[in-house]
C-alpha positions in Angstrom: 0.0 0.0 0.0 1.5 3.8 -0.8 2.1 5.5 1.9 0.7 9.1 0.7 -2.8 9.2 -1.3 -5.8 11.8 -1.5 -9.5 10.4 -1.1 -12.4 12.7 -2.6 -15.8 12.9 -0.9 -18.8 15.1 -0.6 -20.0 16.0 2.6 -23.5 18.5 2.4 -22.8 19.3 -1.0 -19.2 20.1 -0.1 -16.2 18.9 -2.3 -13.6 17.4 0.5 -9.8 16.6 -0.1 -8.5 14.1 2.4 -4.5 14.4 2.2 -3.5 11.0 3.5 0.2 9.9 5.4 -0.6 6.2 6.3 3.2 6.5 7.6 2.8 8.8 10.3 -1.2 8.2 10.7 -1.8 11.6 9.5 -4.6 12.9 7.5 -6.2 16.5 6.4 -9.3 17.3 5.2 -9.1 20.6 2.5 -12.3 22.1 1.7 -11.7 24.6 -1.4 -15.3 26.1 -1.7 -15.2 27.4 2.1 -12.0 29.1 1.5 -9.9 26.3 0.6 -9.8 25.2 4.2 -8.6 22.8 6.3 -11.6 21.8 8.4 -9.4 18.4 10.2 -5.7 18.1 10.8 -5.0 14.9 12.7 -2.0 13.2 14.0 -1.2 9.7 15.5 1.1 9.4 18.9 1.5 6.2 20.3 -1.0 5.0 18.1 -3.9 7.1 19.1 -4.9 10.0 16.7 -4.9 13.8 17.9 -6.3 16.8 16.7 -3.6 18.9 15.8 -6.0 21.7 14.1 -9.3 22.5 15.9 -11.8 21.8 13.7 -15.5 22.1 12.9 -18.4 19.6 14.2 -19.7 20.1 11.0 -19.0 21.6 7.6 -21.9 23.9 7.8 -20.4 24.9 11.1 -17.3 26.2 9.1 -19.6 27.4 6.1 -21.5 29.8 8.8 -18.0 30.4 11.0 -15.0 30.0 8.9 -12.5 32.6 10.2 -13.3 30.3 13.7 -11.9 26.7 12.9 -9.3 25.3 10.9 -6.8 27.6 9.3 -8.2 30.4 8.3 -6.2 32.2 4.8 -5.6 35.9 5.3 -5.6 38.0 2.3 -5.1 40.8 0.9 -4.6 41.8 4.2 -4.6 40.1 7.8 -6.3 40.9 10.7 -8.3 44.6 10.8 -7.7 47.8 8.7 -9.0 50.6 11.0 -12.7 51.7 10.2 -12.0 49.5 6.9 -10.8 52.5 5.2 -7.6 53.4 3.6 -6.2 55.1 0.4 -3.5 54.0 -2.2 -2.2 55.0 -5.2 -5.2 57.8 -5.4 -8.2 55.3 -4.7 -9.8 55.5 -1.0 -10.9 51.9 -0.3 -14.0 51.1 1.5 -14.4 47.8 2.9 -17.6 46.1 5.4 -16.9 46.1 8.8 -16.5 43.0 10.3 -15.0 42.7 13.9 -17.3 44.5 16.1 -15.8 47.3 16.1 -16.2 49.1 13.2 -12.7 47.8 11.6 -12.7 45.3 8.3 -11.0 42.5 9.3 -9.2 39.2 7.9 -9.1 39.8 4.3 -11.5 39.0 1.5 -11.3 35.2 0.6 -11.4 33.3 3.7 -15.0 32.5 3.4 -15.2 32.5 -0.5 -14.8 29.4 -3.4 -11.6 28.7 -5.0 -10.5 26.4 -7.3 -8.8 23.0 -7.4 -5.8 23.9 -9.4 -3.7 20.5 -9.1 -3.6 18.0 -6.6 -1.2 14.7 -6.3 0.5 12.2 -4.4 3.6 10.6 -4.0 6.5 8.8 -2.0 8.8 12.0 -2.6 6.4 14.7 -3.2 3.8 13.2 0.2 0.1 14.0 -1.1 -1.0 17.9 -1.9 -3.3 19.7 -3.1 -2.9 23.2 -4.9 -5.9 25.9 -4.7 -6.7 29.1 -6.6 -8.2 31.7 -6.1 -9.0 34.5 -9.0 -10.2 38.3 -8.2 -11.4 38.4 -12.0 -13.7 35.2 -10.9 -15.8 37.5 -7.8 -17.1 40.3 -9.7 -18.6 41.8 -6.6 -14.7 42.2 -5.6 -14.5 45.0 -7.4 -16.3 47.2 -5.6 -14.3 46.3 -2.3 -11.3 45.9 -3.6 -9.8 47.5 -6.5 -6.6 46.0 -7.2 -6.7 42.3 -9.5 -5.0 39.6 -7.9 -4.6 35.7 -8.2 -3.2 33.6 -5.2 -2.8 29.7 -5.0 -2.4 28.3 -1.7 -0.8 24.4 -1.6 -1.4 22.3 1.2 1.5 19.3 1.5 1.1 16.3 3.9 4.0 14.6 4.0 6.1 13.1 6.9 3.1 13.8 9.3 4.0 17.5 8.6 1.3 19.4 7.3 3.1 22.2 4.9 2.1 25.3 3.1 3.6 27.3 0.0 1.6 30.5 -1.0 1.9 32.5 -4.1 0.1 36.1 -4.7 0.3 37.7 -7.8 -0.8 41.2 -8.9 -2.9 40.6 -12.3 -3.6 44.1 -12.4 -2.2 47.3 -14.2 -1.6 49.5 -11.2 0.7 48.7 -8.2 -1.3 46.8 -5.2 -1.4 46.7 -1.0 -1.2 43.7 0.5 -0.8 41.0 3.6 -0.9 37.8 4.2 -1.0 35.6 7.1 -2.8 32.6 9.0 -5.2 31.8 11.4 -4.3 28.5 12.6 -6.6 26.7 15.6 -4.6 24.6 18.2 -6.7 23.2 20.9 -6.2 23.2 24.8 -5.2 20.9 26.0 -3.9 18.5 23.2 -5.7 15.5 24.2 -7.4 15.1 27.6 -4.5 14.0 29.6 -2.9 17.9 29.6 -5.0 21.0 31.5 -4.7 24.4 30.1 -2.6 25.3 32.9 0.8 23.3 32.3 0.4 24.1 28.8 3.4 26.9 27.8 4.2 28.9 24.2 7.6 30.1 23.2 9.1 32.0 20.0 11.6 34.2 19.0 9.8 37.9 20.0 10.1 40.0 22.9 8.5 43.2 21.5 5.0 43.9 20.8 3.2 46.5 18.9 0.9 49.1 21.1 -2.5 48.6 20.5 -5.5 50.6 21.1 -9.0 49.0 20.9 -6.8 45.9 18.8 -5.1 48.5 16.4 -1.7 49.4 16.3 -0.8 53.3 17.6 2.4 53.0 15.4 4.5 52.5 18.7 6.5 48.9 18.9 7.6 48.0 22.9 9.1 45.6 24.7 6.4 43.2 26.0 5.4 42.6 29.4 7.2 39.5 31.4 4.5 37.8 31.5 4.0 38.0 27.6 7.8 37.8 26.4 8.0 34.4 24.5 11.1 34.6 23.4 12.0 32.5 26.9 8.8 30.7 27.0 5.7 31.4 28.8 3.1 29.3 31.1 -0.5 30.0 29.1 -2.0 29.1 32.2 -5.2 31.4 32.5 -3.0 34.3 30.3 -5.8 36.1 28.1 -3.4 36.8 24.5 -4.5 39.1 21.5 -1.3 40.5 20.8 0.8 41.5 17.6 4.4 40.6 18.4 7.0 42.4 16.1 10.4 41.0 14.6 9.5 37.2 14.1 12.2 37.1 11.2 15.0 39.1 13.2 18.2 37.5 12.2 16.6 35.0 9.6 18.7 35.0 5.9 16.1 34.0 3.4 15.6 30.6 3.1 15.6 30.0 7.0 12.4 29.6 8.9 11.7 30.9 12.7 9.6 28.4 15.0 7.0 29.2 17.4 6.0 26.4 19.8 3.1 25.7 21.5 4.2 22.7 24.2 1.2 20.7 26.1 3.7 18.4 28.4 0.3 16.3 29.9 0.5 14.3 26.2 4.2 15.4 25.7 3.4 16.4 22.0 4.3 20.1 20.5 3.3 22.0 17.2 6.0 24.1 15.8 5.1 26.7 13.7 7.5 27.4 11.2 7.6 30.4 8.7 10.1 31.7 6.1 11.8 35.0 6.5 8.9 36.9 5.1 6.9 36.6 8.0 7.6 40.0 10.7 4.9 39.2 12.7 3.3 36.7 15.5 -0.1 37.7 16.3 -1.3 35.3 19.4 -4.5 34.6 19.9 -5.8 33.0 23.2 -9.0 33.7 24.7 -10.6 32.8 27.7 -14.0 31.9 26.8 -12.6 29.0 24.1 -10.0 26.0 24.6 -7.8 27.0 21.6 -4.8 28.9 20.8 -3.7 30.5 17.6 0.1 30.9 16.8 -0.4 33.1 13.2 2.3 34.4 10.9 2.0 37.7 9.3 3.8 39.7 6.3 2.7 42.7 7.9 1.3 44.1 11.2 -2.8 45.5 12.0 -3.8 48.1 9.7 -0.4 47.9 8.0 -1.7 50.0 4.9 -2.7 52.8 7.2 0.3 52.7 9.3 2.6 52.5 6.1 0.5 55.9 4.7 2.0 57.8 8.1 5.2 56.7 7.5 5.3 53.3 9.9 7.5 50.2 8.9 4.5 48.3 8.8 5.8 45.4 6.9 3.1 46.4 3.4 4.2 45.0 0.5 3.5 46.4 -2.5 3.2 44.7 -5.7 4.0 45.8 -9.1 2.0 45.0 -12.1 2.7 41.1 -13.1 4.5 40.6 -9.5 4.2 37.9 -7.4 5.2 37.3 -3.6 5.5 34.1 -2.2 6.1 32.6 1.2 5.8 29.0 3.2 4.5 28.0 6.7 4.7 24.6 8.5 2.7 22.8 11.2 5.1 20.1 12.6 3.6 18.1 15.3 6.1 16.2 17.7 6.7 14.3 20.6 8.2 17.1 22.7 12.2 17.4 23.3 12.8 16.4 26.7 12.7 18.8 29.7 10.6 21.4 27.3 
């Protein structure tokens, strides 16, 4: 039997990818008409399957929520533009308000259809699947946002690592704003033998960006003790929503950074690797929810806004026919000893 192969299936009228790794006993479920998706990212330890990605019930649970399980593609921008308004190039862009508080938030194709581009399996290659999405295919994009684009997203299961290669491209004739980043959903604990309380989180950041009401002032600081990950933290009943700055710090291109989340009660980790494109760590933990979310940005909050007052905001800025391109991994793992 191959090791790596892709089953199809319809579940309530939605088109579902399983990547398979019969190696590692690792499977993930990509749904590309509820914004090419992964609704289920599981792992086997010691034989017994875990839930690496927090996922939905059911698929109409991520058709009605998507931004709140799975992992969650951010673009043209991540997290909120303030008021969802800001100008470039001459054009003032309005965009709906999403977040409760009056700020457009997590891009424009998370919940949205895109298209299976190519898809594959292989001893070498591990099984993938590559997605696209196509501004000129939304017409009702225009109106929000007035830049063309194309981006393809490829999900790659392979070694019980579930790894992702992005590429955005500016099909337009006028330079274009953008961000990117992800919203992945770890649960906590792991599996039931960990408490939220021994559970701990560490990258490479120390410094945070100054919010007010979850927007950026334009003032980067050192974060509190508490918050510094850079020599681990305790998540313990710690309440996170904060944009950490200088996640690729040191990084040549080619080289990744890792941010862990560690739950010792299973003794498994998730790494979260990015390339050196990604600045920023935005970490999400809320009290109300057993999750936490370790995303990678290109940019910070509001980064178009920031960038118009003259802020190192990490925008990049495409010119006609450009294209950007970055790559994230989720590594689940037993943990290293005395983590």
């Amino acid at each position: 039997m191959e090791t790596y192969s892709i089953l199809e299936r319809s579940d309530g009228g939605e088109a579902v990818y399983e990547l398979v790794d019969r190696g590692t006993g690792s499977s993930a479920s990509i749904v590309p008409g509820i914004g090419a998706q992964c609704a289920r990212y599981v792992r086997s330890f010691r034989g017994r399957p875990v839930d690496i990605l927090a996922g939905p019930e059911h698929l109409s649970d991520l058709r009605n929520n998507p931004v709140l399980y799975g992992n969650p593609i951010l673009f043209p921008f991540p997290n909120r533009i303030k008021g969802g308004v800001f100008e470039f190039g001459g054009k003032r862009v309005q965009l709906p308000a999403g977040d409760g508080l009056g700020n457009a938030i997590h891009g424009l194709v998370l919940s949205r259809s895109w298209a299976v581009k190519a898809k594959g399996a292989s001893e070498a290659e591990g099984a993938w699947i590559t997605c696209v999405f196509d501004w000129a295919d939304h017409p009702d994009l225009g109106s929000l946002w007035p830049f063309p684009f194309a981006i393809e997203y490829t999900y790659r299961l392979r070694d019980g690592r579930l790894e992702s290669s992005v590429r955005a491209s500016n099909t337009g004739s006028e330079p274009m704003p953008m961000g990117f980043g992800v919203h992945p959903w770890f649960p906590v604990p792991l599996t039931s033998a960990g408490s939220r309380a021994s559970c701990r989180l560490k990258a490479p950041v120390d410094r945070v960006w100054e919010l007010d009401r979850l927007v950026p002032t334009g003032v980067v600081r050192d974060a509190a003790p508490e918050r510094a990950l850079r020599a681990g933290i305790a998540l313990g009943d710690l309440e996170l929503d904060d944009v950490y700055a200088g996640l690729n710090e040191g990084l040549a291109p080619g080289e990744f950074s890792e941010s862990v989340y560690h739950d010792p009660g299973c003794g498994i980790e998730i790494a979260v690797r990015a390339d050196a494109s990604f600045r920023e760590l935005v970490v999400y933990a809320p009290g109300l929810r057993p999750v936490v979310c370790l995303e990678p940005y290109t940019c910070t909050t509001d980064a178009f806004n920031l960038s118009a007052w003259g802020v190192d905001s990490g925008t990049i800025v495409l010119a006609p026919g450009e294209s950007w391109a970055g790559e994230i991994v989720y590594e689940p793992r037993p943990a290293a000893p005395g983590a």
